[in-house]
C-alpha positions in Angstrom: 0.0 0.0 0.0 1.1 3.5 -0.9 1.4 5.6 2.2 0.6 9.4 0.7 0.6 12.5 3.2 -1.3 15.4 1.8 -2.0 18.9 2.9 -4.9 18.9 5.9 -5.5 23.3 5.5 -3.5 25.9 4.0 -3.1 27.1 -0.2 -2.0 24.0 -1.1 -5.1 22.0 0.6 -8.1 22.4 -1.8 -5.6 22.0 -5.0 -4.2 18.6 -3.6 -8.1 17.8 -2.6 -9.2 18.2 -5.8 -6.5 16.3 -7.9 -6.8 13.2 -6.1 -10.3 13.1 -6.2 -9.8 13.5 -9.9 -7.8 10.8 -9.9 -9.8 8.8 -8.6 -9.0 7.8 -5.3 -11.0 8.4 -2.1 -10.6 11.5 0.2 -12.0 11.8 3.9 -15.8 12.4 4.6 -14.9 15.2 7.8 -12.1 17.4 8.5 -11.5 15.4 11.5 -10.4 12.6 9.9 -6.5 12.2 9.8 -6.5 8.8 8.0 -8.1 7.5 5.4 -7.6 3.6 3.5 -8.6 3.6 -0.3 -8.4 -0.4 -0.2 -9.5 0.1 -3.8 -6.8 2.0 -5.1 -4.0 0.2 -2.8 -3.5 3.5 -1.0 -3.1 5.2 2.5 -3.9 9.3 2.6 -2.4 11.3 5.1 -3.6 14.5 6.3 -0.8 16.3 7.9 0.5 20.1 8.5 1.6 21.4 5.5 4.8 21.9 7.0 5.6 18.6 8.3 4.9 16.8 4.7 8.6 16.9 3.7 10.0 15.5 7.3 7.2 12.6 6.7 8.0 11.6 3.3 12.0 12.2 4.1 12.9 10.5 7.5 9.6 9.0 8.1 7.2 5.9 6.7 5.8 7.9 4.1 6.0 7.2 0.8 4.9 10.2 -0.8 3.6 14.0 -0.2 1.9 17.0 -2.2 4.0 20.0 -0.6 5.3 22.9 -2.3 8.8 23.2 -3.2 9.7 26.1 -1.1 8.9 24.0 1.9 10.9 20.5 0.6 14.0 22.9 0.4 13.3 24.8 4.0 12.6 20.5 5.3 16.5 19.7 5.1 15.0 16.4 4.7 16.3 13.7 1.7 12.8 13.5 0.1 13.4 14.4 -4.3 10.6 16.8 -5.9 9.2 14.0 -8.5 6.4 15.8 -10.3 5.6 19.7 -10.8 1.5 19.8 -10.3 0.7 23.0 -12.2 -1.1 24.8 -8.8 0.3 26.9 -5.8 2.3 29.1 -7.9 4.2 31.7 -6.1 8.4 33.4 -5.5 10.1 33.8 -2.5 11.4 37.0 -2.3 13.4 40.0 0.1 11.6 42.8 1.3 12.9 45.8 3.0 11.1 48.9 4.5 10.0 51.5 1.8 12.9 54.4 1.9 15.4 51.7 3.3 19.1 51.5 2.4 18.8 47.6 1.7 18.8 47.6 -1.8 20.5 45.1 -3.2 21.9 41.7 -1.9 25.4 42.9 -1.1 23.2 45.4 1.1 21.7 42.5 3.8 25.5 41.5 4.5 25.1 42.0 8.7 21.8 42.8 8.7 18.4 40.9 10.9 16.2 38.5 8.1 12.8 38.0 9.7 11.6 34.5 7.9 10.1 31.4 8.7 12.0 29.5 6.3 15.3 29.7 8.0 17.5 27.4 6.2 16.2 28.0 2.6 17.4 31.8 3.3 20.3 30.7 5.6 21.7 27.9 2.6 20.7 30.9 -0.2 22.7 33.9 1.3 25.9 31.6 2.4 25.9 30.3 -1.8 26.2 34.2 -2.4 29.0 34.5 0.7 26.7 37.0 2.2 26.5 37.0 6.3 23.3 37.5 8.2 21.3 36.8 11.3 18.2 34.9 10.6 15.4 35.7 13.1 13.1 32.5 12.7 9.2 33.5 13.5 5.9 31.7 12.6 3.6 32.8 10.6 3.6 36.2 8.8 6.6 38.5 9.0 5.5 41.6 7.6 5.2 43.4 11.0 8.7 41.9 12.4 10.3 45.5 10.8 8.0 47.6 12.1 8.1 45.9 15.7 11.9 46.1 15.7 13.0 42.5 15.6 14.5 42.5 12.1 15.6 44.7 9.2 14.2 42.8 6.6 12.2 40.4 5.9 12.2 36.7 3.3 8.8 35.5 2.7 6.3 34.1 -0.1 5.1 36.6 -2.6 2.0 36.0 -4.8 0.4 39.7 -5.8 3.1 41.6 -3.3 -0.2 43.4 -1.8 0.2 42.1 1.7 3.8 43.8 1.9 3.1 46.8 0.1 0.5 47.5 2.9 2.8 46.6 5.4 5.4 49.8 3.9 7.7 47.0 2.5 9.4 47.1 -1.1 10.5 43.8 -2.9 14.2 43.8 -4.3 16.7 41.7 -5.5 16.6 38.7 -7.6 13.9 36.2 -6.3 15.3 33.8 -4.3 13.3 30.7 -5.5 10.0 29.8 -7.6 7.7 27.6 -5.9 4.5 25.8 -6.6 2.9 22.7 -5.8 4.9 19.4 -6.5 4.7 15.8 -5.7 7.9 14.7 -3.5 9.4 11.2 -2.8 10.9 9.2 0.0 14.4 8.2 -0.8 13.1 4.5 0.1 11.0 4.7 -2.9 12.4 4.0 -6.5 11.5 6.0 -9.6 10.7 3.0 -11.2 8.4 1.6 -8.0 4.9 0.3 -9.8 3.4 1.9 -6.9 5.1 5.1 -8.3 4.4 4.7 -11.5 0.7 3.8 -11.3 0.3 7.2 -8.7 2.5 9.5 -11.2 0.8 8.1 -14.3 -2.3 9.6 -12.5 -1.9 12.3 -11.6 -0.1 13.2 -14.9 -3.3 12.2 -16.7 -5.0 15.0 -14.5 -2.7 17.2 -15.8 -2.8 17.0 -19.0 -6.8 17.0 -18.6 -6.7 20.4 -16.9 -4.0 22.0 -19.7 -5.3 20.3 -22.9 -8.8 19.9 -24.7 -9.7 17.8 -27.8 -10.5 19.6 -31.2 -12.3 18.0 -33.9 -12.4 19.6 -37.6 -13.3 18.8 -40.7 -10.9 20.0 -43.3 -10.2 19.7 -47.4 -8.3 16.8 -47.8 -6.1 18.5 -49.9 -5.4 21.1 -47.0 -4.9 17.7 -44.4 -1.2 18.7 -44.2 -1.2 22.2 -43.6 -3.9 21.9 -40.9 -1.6 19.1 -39.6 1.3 21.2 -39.0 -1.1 23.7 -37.0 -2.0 21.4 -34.9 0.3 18.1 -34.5 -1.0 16.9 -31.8 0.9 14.6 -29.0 1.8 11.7 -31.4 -0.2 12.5 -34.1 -3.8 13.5 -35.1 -6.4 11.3 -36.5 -7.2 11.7 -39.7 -10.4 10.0 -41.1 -12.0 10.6 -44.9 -15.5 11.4 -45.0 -18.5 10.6 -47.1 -17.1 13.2 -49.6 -13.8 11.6 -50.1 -12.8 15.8 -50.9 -13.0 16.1 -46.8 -11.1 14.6 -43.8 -12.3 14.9 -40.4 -9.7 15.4 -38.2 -9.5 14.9 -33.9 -6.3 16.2 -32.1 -5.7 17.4 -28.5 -4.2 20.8 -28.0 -3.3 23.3 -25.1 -6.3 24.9 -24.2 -4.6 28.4 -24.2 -4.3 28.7 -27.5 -7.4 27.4 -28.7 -8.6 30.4 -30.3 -5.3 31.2 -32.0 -5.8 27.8 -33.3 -9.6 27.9 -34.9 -8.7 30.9 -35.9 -5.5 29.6 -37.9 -7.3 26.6 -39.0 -10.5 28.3 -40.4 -8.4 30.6 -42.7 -6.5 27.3 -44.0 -10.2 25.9 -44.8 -11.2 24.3 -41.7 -14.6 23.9 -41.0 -16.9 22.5 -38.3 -14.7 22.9 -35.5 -15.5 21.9 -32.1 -13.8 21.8 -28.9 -14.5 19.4 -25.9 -13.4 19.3 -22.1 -11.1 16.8 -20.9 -11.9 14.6 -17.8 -9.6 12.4 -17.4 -6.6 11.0 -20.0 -3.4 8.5 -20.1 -0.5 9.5 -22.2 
């Protein structure tokens, strides 16, 4: 059985929430409940702190997590990101008081860092040989300036709203991309069925949110230039019609550029197009 730990509140929650259950495998009935057996699927769900996720999968019996990256690298733990999952976008920036001398990076060299992610700033400003005290503190940081107990501050950034009320300004290069992934425990090889079967999974959710299927019918003479518009994963399918003059063709496509795409394909002589959801899908 496939021991998975997944996030029980927090940005990351809903996302996760949602991706099993389109996966289909079975989530809790209550928020009280910390366990739940899918005997069905061959799997144990987890719901843990979001912050614990990485220490679970890492030096724990876990197999498995949904965390975000930003918190695998602040774990110290030997769990390996396995899959990016396309939600929970966000950076991980500096931010110093508005009129501030701290500028630049050279500039924190000395200075007080107000983060809760001590080692992923500790392990980024050593890389850079830059020297600083990291003041550790839960939760959000954006007063820790104001209050005296740092001089800066390192924290997740979505919109930058929250610290522009708080009188802070963003600078310097960010100091790491994050979004949602799937980690691993060391104990568990890549090429684990258990692994595979979960991965192959959630991928085909993936591609189900990103991609859509298109169906056309197009001159038969004008097959290949539609073809190249729109070449599919492998290859579209390409079927004659009644009229042996037409082809009907079916290919999935990234669902941002849909438009772009009827658009380019009406003005080769594509006609009849029609674009359907994905649920579910197995590349």
């Amino acid at each position: 059985m496939l021991r998975i730990a997944v996030p029980n509140k927090g940005m990351l929650s809903q996302p996760s929430w949602n991706m099993l259950a389109e996966a289909g495998y079975k989530l809790r009935t209550n928020p009280r409940q910390l366990v739940v057996e899918d005997h069905d699927n061959d799997i144990e769900l987890f719901y843990l702190r979001p912050l614990d996720i990485a220490v679970y999968v890492g030096r724990g019996t876990v197999d498995v997590g949904i965390t975000g990256r930003d918190l695998l690298l602040n774990s110290g733990t030997a769990a390996v990101e396995h899959l990016k999952l396309g939600f929970g976008a966000s950076t991980f920036r500096f931010a110093s008081p508005e009129g501030s001398d701290i500028k630049t990076l050279e500039d924190i060299n000395a200075k007080r860092v107000a983060s809760s992610y001590d080692k992923l700033v500790g392990d980024y400003l050593k890389e850079r040989g830059i020297s600083a005290e990291i003041i550790h503190l839960d939760g959000a940081v954006e007063s820790s300036v104001h209050l005296g107990v740092a001089d800066l501050i390192a924290d997740v950034v979505s919109t930058g709203t929250t610290m522009r009320n708080a009188g802070l300004r963003i600078f310097a290069d960010p100091i790491l991309h994050s979004e949602g992934i799937l980690i691993r425990s060391p104990r568990v090889r890549v090429d684990d069925e258990r692994m595979i079967k979960f991965s192959r999974r959630l991928q085909g959710v993936l591609t189900a949110h990103h991609y859509v299927l298109m169906d056309y019918d197009i001159p038969t003479e004008k097959v290949q230039e539609a073809v190249d518009i729109t070449p599919g994963f492998e290859s579209p399918t390409v079927s004659h019609l009644h009229d042996r003059q037409w082809s009907a063709v079916r290919v999935m496509v990234p669902k941002e550029t849909v438009n772009t795409l009827m658009d380019r394909l009406y003005d080769v002589g594509a006609r009849a197009i029609i674009v359907t959801a994905l649920q579910a899908s197995r590349m």
